[in-house]
PLY file of the C-alpha trace (Angstrom):
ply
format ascii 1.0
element vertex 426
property float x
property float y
property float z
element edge 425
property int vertex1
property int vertex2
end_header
-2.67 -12.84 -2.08
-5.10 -15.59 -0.58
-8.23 -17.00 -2.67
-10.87 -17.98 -0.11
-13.61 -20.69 -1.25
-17.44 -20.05 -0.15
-16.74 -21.44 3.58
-14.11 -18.54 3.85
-11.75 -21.42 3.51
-7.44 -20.41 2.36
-7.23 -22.96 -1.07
-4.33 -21.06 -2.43
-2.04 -18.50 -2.87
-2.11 -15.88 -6.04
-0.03 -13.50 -7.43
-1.56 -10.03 -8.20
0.62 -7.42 -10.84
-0.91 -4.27 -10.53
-0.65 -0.69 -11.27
-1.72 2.13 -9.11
-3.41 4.96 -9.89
-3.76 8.46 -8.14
-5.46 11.39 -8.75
-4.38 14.76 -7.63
-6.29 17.62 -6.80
-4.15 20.15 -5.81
-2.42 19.15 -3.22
1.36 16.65 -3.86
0.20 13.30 -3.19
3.58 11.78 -4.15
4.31 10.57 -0.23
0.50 8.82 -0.20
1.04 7.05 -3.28
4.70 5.68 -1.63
2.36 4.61 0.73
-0.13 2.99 -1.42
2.95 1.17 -3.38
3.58 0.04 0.38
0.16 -0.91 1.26
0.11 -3.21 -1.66
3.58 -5.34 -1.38
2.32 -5.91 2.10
-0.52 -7.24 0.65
1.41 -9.61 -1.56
0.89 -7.36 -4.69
3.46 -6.80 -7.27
3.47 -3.32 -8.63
4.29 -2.55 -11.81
3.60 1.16 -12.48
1.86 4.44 -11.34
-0.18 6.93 -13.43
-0.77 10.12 -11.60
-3.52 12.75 -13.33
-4.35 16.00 -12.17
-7.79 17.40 -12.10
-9.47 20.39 -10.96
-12.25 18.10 -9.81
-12.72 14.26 -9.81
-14.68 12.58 -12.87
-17.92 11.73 -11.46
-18.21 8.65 -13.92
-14.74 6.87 -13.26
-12.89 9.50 -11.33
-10.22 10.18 -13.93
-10.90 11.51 -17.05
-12.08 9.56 -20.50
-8.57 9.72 -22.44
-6.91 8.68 -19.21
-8.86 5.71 -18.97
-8.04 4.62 -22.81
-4.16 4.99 -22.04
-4.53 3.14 -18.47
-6.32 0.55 -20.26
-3.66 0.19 -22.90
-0.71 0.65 -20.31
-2.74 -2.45 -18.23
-2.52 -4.47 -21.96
1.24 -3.43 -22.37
2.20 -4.27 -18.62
0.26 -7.52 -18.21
-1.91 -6.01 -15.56
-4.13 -7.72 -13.69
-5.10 -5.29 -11.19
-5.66 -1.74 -10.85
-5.26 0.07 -7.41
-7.12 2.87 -7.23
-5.54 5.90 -4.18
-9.17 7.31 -3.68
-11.82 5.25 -2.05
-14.39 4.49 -5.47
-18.17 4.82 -5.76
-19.99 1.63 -6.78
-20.71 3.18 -10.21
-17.07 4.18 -10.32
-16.18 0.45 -9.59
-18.12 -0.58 -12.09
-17.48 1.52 -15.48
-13.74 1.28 -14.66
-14.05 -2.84 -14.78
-15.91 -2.21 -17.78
-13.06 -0.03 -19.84
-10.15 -1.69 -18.19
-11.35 -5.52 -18.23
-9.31 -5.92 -15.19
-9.83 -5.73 -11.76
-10.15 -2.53 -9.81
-10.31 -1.95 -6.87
-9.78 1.11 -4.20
-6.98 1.97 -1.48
-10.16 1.33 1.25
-10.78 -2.46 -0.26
-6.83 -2.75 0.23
-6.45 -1.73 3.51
-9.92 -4.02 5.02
-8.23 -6.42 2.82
-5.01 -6.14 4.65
-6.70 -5.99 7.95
-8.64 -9.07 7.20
-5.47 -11.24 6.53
-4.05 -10.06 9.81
-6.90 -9.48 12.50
-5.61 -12.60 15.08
-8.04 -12.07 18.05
-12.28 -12.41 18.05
-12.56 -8.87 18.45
-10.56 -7.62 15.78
-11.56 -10.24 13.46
-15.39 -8.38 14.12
-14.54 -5.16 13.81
-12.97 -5.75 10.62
-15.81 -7.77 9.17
-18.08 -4.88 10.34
-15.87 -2.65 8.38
-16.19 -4.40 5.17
-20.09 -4.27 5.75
-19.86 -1.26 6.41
-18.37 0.02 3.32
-19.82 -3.06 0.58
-23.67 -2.48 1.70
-23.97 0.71 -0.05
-21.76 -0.08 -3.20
-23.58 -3.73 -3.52
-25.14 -2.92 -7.01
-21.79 -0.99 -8.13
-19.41 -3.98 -7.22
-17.57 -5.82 -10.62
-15.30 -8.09 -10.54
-14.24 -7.03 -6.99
-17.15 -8.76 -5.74
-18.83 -10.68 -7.96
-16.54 -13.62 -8.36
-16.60 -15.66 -5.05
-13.03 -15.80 -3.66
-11.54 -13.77 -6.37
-8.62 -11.99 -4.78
-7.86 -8.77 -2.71
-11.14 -6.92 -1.52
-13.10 -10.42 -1.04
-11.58 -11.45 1.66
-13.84 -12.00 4.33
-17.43 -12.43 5.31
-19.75 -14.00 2.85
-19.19 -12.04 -0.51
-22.07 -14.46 -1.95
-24.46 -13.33 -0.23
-23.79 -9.09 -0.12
-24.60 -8.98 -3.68
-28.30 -10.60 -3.65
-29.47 -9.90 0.09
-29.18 -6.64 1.88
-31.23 -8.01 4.68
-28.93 -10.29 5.25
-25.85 -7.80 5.78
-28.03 -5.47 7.46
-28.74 -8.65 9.76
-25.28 -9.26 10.26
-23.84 -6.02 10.81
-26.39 -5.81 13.98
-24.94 -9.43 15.33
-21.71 -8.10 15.03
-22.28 -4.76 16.89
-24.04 -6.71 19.40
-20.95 -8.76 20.23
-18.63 -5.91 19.94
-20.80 -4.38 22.65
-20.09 -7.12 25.49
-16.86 -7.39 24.72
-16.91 -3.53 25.17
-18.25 -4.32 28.40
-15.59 -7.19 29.34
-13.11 -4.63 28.41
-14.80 -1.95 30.96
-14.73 -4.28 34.19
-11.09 -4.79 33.60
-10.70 -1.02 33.34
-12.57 -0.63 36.49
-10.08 -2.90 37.92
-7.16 -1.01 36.66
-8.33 2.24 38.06
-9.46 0.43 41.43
-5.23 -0.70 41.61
-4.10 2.62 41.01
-2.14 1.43 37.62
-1.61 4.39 35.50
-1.74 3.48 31.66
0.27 4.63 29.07
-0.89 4.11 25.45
1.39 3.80 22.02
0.20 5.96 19.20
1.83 6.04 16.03
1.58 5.34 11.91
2.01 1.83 11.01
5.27 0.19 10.96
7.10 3.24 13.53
7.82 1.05 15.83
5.67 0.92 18.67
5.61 -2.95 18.83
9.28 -3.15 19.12
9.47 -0.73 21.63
6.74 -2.97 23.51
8.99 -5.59 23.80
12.32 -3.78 24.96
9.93 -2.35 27.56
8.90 -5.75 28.52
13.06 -7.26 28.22
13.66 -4.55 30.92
10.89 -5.54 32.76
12.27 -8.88 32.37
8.95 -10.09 30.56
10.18 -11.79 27.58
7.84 -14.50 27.36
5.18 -11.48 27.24
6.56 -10.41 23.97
4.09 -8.87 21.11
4.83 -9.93 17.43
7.21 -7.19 15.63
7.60 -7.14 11.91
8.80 -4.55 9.35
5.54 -4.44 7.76
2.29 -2.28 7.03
-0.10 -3.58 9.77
2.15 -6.28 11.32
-0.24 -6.18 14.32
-3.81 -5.33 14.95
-5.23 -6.34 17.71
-4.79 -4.18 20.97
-2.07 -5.81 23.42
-1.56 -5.15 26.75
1.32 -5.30 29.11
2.47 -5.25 32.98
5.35 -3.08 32.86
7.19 -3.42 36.37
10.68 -2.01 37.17
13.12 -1.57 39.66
11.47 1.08 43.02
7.59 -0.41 42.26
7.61 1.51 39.12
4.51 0.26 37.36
2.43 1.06 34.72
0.22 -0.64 32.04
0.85 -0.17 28.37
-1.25 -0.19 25.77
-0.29 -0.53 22.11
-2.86 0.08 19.64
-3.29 -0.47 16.13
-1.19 1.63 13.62
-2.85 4.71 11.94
-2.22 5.79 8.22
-3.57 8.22 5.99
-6.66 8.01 4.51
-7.20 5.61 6.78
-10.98 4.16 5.96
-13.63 6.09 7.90
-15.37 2.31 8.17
-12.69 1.27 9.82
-12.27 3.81 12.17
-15.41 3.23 13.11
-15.26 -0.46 13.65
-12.13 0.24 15.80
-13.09 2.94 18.18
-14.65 0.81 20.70
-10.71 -0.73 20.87
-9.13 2.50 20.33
-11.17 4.32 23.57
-8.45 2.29 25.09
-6.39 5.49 24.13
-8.73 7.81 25.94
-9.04 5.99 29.29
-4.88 6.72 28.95
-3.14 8.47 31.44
-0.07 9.09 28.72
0.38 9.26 25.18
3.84 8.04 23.61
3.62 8.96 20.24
6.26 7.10 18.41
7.47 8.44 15.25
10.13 6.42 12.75
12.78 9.10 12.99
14.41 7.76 10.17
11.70 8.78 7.30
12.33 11.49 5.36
8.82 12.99 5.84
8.27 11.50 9.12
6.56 14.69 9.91
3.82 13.54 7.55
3.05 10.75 9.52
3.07 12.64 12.51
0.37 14.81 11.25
-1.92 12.05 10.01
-1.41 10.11 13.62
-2.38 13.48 15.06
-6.03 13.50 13.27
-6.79 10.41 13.90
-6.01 10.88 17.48
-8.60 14.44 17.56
-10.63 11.89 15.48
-10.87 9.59 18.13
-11.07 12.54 20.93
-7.85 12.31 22.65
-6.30 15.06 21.26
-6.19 16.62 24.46
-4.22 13.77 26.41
-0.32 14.72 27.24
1.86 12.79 25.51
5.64 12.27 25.04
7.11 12.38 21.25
9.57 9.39 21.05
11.32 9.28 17.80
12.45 5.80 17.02
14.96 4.39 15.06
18.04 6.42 16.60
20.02 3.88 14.82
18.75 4.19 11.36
18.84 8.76 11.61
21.82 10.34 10.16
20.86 13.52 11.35
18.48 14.38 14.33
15.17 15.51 12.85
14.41 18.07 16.08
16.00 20.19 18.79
14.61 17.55 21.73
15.73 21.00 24.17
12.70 22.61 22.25
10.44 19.87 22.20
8.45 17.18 24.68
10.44 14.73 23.27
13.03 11.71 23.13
15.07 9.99 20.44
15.55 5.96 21.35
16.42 2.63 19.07
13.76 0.14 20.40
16.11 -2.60 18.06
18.77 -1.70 20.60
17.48 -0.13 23.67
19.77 3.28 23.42
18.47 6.05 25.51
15.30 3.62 26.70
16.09 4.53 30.00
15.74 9.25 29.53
12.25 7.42 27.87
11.56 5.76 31.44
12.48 8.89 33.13
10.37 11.01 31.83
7.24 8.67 31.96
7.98 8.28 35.49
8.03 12.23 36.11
4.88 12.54 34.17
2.98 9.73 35.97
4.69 9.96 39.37
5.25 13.71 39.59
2.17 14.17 42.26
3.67 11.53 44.66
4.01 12.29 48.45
6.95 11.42 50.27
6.08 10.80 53.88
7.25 8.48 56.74
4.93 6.71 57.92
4.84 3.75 61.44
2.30 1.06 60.98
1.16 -0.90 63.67
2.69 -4.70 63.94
-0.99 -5.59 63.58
-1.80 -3.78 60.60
0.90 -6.13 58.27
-1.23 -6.18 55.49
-0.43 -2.16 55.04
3.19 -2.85 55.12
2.86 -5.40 52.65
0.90 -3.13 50.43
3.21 -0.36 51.12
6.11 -2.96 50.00
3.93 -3.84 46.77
2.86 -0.77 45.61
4.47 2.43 47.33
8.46 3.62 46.00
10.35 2.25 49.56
13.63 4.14 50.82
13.74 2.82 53.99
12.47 0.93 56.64
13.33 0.99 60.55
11.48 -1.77 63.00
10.21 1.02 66.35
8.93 -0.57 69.34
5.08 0.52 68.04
5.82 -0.76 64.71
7.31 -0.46 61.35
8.52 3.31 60.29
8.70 3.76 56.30
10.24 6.17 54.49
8.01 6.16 51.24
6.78 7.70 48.23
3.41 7.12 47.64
0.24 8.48 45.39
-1.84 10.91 46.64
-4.84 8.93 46.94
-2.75 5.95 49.28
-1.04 9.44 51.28
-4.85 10.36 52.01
-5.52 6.71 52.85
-2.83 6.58 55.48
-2.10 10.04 56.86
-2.80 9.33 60.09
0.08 7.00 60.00
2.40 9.61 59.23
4.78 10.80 62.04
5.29 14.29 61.19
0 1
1 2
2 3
3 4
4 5
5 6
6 7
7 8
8 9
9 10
10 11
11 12
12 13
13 14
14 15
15 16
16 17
17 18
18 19
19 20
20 21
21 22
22 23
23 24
24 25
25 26
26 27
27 28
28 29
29 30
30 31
31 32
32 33
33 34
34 35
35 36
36 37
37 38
38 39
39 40
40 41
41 42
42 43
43 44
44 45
45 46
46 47
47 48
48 49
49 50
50 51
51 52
52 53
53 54
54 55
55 56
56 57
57 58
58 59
59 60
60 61
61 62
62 63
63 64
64 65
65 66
66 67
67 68
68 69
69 70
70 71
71 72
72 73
73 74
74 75
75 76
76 77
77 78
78 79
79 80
80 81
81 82
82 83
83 84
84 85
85 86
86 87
87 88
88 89
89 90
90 91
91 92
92 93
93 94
94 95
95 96
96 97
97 98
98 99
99 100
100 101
101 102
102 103
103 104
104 105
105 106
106 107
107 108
108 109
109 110
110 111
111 112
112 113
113 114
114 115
115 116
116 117
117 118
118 119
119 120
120 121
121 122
122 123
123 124
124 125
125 126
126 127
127 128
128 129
129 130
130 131
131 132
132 133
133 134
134 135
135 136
136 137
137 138
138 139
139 140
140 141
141 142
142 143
143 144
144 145
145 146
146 147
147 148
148 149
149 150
150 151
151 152
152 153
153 154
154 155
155 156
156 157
157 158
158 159
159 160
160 161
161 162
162 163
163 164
164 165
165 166
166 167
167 168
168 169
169 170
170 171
171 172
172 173
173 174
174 175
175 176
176 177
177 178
178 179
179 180
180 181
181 182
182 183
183 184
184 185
185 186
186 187
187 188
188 189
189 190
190 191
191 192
192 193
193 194
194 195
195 196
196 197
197 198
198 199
199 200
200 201
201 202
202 203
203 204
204 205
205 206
206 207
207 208
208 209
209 210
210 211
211 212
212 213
213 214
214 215
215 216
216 217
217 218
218 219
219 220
220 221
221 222
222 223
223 224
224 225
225 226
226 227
227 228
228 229
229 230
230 231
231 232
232 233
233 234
234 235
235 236
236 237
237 238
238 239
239 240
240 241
241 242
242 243
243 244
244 245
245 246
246 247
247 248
248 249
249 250
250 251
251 252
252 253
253 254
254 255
255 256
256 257
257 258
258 259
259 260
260 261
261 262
262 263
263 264
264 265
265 266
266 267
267 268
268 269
269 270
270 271
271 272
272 273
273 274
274 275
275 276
276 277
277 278
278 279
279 280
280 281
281 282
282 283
283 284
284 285
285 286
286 287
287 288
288 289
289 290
290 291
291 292
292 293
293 294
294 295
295 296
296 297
297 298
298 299
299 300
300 301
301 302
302 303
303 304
304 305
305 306
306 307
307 308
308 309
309 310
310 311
311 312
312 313
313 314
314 315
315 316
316 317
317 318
318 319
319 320
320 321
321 322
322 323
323 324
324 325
325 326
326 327
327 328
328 329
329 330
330 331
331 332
332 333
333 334
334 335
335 336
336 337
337 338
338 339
339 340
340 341
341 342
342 343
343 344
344 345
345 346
346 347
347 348
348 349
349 350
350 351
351 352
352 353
353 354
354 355
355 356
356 357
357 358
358 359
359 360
360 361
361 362
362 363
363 364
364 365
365 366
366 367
367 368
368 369
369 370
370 371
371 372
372 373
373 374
374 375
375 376
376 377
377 378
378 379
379 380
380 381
381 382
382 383
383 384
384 385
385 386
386 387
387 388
388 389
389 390
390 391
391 392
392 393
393 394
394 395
395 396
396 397
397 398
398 399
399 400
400 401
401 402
402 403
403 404
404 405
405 406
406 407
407 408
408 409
409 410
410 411
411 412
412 413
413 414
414 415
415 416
416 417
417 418
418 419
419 420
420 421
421 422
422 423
423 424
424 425
């Protein structure tokens, strides 16, 4: 983990050993605590234990019950603990009494994600949405916060804008948290004139969707190799989070095949409703989409978990509606396919190694070039910039030079057909 001094500045690197601590009501929880052990080695946390307790209902006072807390308090002595890691998101007063029994540090799987996000957020934008997230959730837990927020610079969950001041002036958060929506809103704007632009060109988009660490990154970049756009490469990492910020990409291929992909931030469960909010104006991206590719890491066990979580966020965000193509990655990595893909809107690919990137291509193609018009059309000597449009933009498959000018044999989109029909010979 990263201490921060009180001008946000890095001025060293600590060790955190923590154990994690879920509480189940009902339901198994065993794959989101896998995911919490995940969330906090990616966070540079070394776990050293779980407790799980089921409860019919969470203690209102510290959210598991009193004997619990004695024997996580002794198991914290035993271990050497330093850090507790709570799987539900805490209430101030929560936050507080825990600190109080355990005299360690608690904290809550929301303060680990923001705290995750903060360390990687690269861009402007996604460096103020997260800040607006941790606002977001500290305002209202300001006179609950312990040692999670009390001690300037003191590990995971402070991280970030000016914990000194969120504990003595709400004004001054409330202040902030306007600024910061106020940028995020002309950059939202920025964002829409290039969108206008897109649609204006006639660029379909196609948007990656997935959980964090499926792949979507890597399958950027063997999108981009084929497109022989290497030095356009995203960072890739087999990580929680590896990338936030939303990157987009040119992808052009052989027949003026071209299309603009998005890929987005990746989702997980209980992912912080904060922070959802903070990114929307980013992930709208996703609903401006012409295509979903969902990608899925083919090789986990419950990958149909993740699936489902990616799906809610996705209605959260109100494209549930968009078409999209399943893409199971990892093809490399699966012992045994995980679907029929005859039954299913669906293709299994290894981004690592590009098998079967090319059925992917295919069937984005069909779905985003389907209502092309194949026509042949002559264009007048004088009209060359039409030709060279035509050459630019429209699927060629031949050309013959006619004494009143230039007859193609083209597929083109509906709205360019309408355009030029009364070029069209037949």
């Amino acid at each position: 983990m990263v201490r921060f001094n009180e001008k946000n500045e890095i001025i060293k690197e600590e060790d955190y050993q923590a154990i994690l601590v879920g509480l189940q009501l009902g339901e198994d929880i065993s794959y989101s605590m896998e995911e919490l052990s995940g969330l906090a080695q990616a966070a540079g946390v070394t776990v050293l234990g779980q407790m799980i307790q089921s409860l019919e209902k969470p203690n209102s006072a510290t959210l598991i019950g009193k004997g619990k807390v004695e024997e996580l308090a002794q198991m914290c002595a035993n271990m050497e603990a330093d850090t507790v890691i709570f799987n539900e998101e805490l209430s101030g007063m929560q936050l507080r009494n825990l600190e109080e029994s355990l005299s360690v540090r608690v904290i809550d799987r929301t303060i680990l994600i923001l705290d995750i996000f903060a360390a990687r957020a690269t861009s402007k934008e996604g460096k103020l949405q997260v800040e607006l997230a941790q606002l977001q959730y500290r305002l209202p837990r300001l006179t609950g916060f312990g040692k999670s927020l009390s001690r300037l610079g003191g590990g995971i969950g402070t991280r970030g804008p000016g914990e000194k001041k969120l504990e003595t002036d709400r004004r001054h958060v409330a202040g902030r948290m306007d600024d910061i929506k106020k940028e995020l809103a002309r950059i939202k704007n920025t964002r829409s004139v290039q969108r206008t632009q897109r649609e204006k060109a006639q660029i379909p988009v196609v948007a990656l969707v997935g959980y964090t660490n499926s792949g979507k990154s890597a399958l950027m970049n063997r999108l981009l190799s084929m497109s022989e756009k290497e030095d356009k490469a995203v960072k890739e990492k087999d990580m929680l989070f590896a990338t936030l910020d939303t990157q987009q990409r040119s992808i052009q291929l052989e027949n003026n095949f071209e299309f603009i992909l998005i890929d987005t931030v990746g989702f997980v469960s209980k992912l912080p409703h904060s922070l959802v909010e903070a990114f929307k104006a980013t992930l709208e991206e996703v609903n401006y989409a012409d295509l979903l590719l969902h990608v899925v890491d083919g090789s986990y066990e419950n990958y149909d978990f993740h699936i489902d979580v990616t799906n809610r966020v996705i209605d959260e965000i109100g494209a549930g509606g968009k078409e999209k193509i399943m893409v199971y990655n990892k093809l490399d990595l699966i012992q045994e396919l995980p679907v029929d893909a005859t039954e299913c809107e669906c293709v299994f690919v290894s981004a690592k190694y590009g098998d079967h990137i090319d059925e992917l291509l295919a069937k984005v193609r069909e779905k985003l070039f389907a209502s092309r018009v194949r026509a042949a059309l002559l264009i007048p000597y004088d009209r060359g910039e039409l030709s060279s449009y035509l050459c630019e933009k429209a699927i060629v498959h031949g050309m013959d030079y006619k004494e009143e000018g230039t007859l193609f044999d083209v597929e083109l989109s509906e709205i360019d057909y309408n355009r030029l029909k009364k070029y069209d010979t037949v």
